[in-house]
N, C-alpha and C positions, 0 to 999 in steps of 0.2 A: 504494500500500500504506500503512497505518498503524502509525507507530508504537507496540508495546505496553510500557508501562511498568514496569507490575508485572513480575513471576519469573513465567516464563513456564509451563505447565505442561509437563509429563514427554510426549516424544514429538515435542516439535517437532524439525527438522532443523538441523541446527547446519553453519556454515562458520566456519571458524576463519581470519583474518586474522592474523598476526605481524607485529612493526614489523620485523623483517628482512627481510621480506620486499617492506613499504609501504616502505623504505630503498631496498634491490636495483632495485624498478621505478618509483619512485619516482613513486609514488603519493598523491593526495594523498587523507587519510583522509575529509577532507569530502564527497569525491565520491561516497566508498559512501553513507551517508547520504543524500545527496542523490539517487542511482540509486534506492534505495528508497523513501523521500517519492514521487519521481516515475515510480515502476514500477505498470501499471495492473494492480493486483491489489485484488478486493476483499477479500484477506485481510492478516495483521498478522505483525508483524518486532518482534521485541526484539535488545536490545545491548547486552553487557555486557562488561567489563574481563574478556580470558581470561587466567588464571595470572596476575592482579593487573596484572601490569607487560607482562607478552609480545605483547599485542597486543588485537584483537577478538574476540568469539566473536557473530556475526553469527546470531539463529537464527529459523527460518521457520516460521510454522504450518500452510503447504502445501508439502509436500517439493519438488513443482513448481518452487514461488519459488526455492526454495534451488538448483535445476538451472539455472533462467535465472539466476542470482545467479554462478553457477559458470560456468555459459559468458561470460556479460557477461562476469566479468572473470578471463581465463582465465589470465595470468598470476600470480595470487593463487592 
């Protein structure tokens, strides 16, 4: 999958990651990153800072991604 830079547009699928949560299962944040770099999708992923300080907000432009995103890492 590809990283998408820009503000993503209205409609993509959003998973939201919290550091309480990357704390609790103690995960390391890199790895999501790195699951999606290396996830074979021809479609694109942006990421940005959710409620500033709370964690990620992970978002997909194939809601699909965002389901295998959600099983991969089911504890999140």
């Amino acid at each position: 999958m590809m990283q998408f830079v820009a503000w993503p547009p209205p409609g993509w699928t959003e998973c939201v990651v919290t550091w309480d949560t990357i704390f609790e299962k103690r995960c390391r944040p890199q790895a999501l990153y790195e699951w999606c770099d290396q996830y074979a999708s021809p479609n694109r992923y942006h990421v940005h800072g959710w409620e500033s300080t709370e964690g990620f907000a992970f978002r997909f432009e194939d809601p699909r991604d965002a389901t295998v995103f959600k099983l991969t890492w089911p504890a999140l």
